[in-house]
C-alpha positions, 0 to 999 in steps of 0.5 A, a space after each residue: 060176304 059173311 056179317 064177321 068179314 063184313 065187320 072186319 072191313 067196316 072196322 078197317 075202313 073206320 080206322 083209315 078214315 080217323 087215320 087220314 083225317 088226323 093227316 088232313 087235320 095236321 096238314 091244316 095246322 102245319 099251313 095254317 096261321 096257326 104256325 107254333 109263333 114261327 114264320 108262316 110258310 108261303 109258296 109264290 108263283 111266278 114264271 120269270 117275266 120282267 113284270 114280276 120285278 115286285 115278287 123277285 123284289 119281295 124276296 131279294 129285299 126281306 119283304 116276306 121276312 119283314 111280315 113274318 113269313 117263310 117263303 118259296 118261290 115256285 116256278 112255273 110254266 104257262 101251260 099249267 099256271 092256272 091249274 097249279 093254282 087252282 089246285 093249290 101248288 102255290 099260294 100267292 102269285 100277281 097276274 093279269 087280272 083280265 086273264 082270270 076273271 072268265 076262270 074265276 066266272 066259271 068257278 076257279 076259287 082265287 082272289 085279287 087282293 092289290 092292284 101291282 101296275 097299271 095297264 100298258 094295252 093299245 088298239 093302234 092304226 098307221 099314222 097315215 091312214 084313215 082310222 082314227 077313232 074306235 067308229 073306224 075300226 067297225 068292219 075292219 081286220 085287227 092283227 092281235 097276238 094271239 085270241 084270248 091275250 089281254 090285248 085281243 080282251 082289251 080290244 074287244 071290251 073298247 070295240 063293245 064299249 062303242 056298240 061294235 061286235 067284236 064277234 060279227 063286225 071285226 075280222 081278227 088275224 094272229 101274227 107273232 107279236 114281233 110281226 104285227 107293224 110288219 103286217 101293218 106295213 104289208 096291208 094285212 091287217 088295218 090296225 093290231 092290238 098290243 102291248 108294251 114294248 111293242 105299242 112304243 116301238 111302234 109309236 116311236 118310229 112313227 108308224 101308227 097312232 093310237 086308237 085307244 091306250 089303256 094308259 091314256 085313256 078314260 075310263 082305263 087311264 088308271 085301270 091296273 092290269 095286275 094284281 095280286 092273286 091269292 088261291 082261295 083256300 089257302 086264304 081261307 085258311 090263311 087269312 093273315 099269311 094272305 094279308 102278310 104276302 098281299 103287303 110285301 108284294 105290293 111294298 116291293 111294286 113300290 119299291 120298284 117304282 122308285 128304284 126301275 133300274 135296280 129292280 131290273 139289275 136285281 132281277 137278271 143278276 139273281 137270274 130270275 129271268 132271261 135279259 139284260 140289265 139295259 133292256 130289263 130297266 127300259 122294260 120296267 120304266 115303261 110301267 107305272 109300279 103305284 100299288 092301290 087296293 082300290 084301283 084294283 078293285 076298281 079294275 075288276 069291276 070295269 073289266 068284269 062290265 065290258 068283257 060283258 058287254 063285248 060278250 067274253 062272259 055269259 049274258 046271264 052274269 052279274 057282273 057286281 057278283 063276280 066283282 064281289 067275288 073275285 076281289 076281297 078286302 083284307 086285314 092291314 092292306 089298304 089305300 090309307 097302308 100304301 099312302 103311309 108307305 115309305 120305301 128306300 130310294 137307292 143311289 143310282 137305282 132310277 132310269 138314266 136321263 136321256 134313255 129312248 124308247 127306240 133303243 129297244 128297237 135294236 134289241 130283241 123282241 124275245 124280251 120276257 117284258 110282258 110275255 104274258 100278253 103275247 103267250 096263246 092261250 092254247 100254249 098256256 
């Protein structure tokens, strides 16, 4: 190529470069906290499950607007949830922490910030049978909905916990989640791992007993399942909007504590999700909405130590490191915050005296209520 054309093309590429760098500049500015003394932009994602009450919350009840910032709400779907995270298609969302912790060992750059509620995963045995303790389960079959949902994690970390392999010593069996008691009744399998509504239907028809409850037991009686999540640039970028998102969202679980019937009418009537009033209230009182930064971080490094040991992450992690990690402390958002926190109480807005667990049994199961912990991964 001749030096004058060769020149040419150097210049032009020079040019582009300062052109798509002055882009890229005023596209950090535009998202940035840095935000011209208006609202921050925050994009929430969120794909319509009864457990996101406190995001649907924070949007119906101003939270975000209280803190200064402009939100949208991005839906999604479970086939690229983590993936439009990752790559910043929203912002801020809450979720299982126990489902991210293996992305988050491989490199995916998000952030728990706040625990949302706590745990509702069962390893569960016929009320007749012989099981009674972990001990029991060794060489037996385990009906989970799904490998790599949170209860086929939770069974697995409580059976490593014991000194049982999950990989050589259990025979694990998928069935919908709908099925598992059947196939208990059936002598399919010896015990199933769930989660709600499924673990109460079971117990209230008397049909099984507990092996391990993650809401009852120690070490997981108060260990928080979910928790906010915040993608790692835009918190890099948006150390306050981070902070801001992480307050409303866990004001709104504490709302939603208070108020379990109004949060679930506020959420079927505004059609965030596919329910009734009635089985969404039922859902939602059945989870423990009590926010904590530390319980949350506390959750990552119990989770992180057993999904170690029962060999869902590389023999070579350090389990502090990722810990550290995957849990990061911000400004304005603490346990002191939360305990000084003071929510409506709204006339009419709690569970009904009187109101049974069995009731969901003449409902359907097809209840978004925790689908996250019925989903196969390979559908995510």
């Amino acid at each position: 190529m001749p030096a004058k054309r060769i020149a040419v093309v150097t210049e032009l590429i020079v040019i582009a470069t300062v052109a798509l760098g002055a882009l890229l500049l005023t596209g950090c500015k535009k998202n940035s906290d840095k935000n011209d003394g208006g609202p921050i932009k925050v994009r929430v994602g969120y794909i319509g499950l009864t457990c996101e009450a406190p995001i649907f919350t924070a949007v119906e009840k101003g939270f975000f607007k209280e803190e200064g910032l402009d939100v949208a709400l991005v839906k999604c779907e479970w086939a690229n949830y983590k993936d439009v995270l990752a790559l910043g298609g929203f912002d801020v969302t809450h979720h299982l922490i126990m489902y991210f912790l293996k992305p988050v060992e491989q490199g995916l750059d998000v952030k728990f910030t706040g625990g949302i509620h706590r745990g509702c995963l069962r390893v569960q045995a016929l009320a007749k049978g012989n099981i009674r303790s972990i001990e029991d389960l060794r060489g037996k079959r385990i009906g989970v909905p799904g490998m790599g949902t949170p209860p086929f994690i939770f069974a697995n970390r409580v059976l490593g916990a014991q000194g049982i392999d999950p990989g050589k010593e259990i025979t694990w069996l998928v069935f919908p989640a709908g099925e598992l008691g059947l196939a208990l009744d059936k002598g399919e399998v010896d015990a199933v791992a769930n989660s709600e509504p499924i673990g109460s239907l079971l117990l209230a028809d008397g049909k099984v007993r507990n092996i391990a409850d993650q809401a009852a037991d120690v070490p997981y009686k108060d260990e928080y399942c979910c928790a906010v999540l915040v993608n790692g640039k835009y918190l890099a970028k948006n150390p306050k909007a981070a902070a801001a998102a992480t307050r409303a969202l866990l004001k709104a679980a504490k709302w939603v504590e208070a108020n379990p019937a109004a949060a679930a009418k506020l959420s079927v009537e505004k059609k965030y999700l596919a329910s009734t009033v009635e089985q969404n209230t039922m859902a939602i009182s059945h989870l423990r909405y009590i926010p904590s930064v530390s319980g949350a971080e506390a959750a990552v490094k119990l989770a992180a130590t057993e999904m170690k040991t029962a060999g869902m992450l590389s023999p070579s992690t350090d389990v502090a490191g990722l810990a550290n990690r995957a849990f990061v402390h911000l400004d304005g958002v603490s346990d002191e915050w939360l305990n000084s926190l003071q929510v409506e109480k709204v006339v009419g807005g709690q569970v009904p005296p009187g109101w049974d667990i069995r009731r969901y049994a003449q409902s359907s199961l097809s209840d978004p209520f925790c689908s996250a912990c019925f989903i196969l991964p390979a559908t995510r």
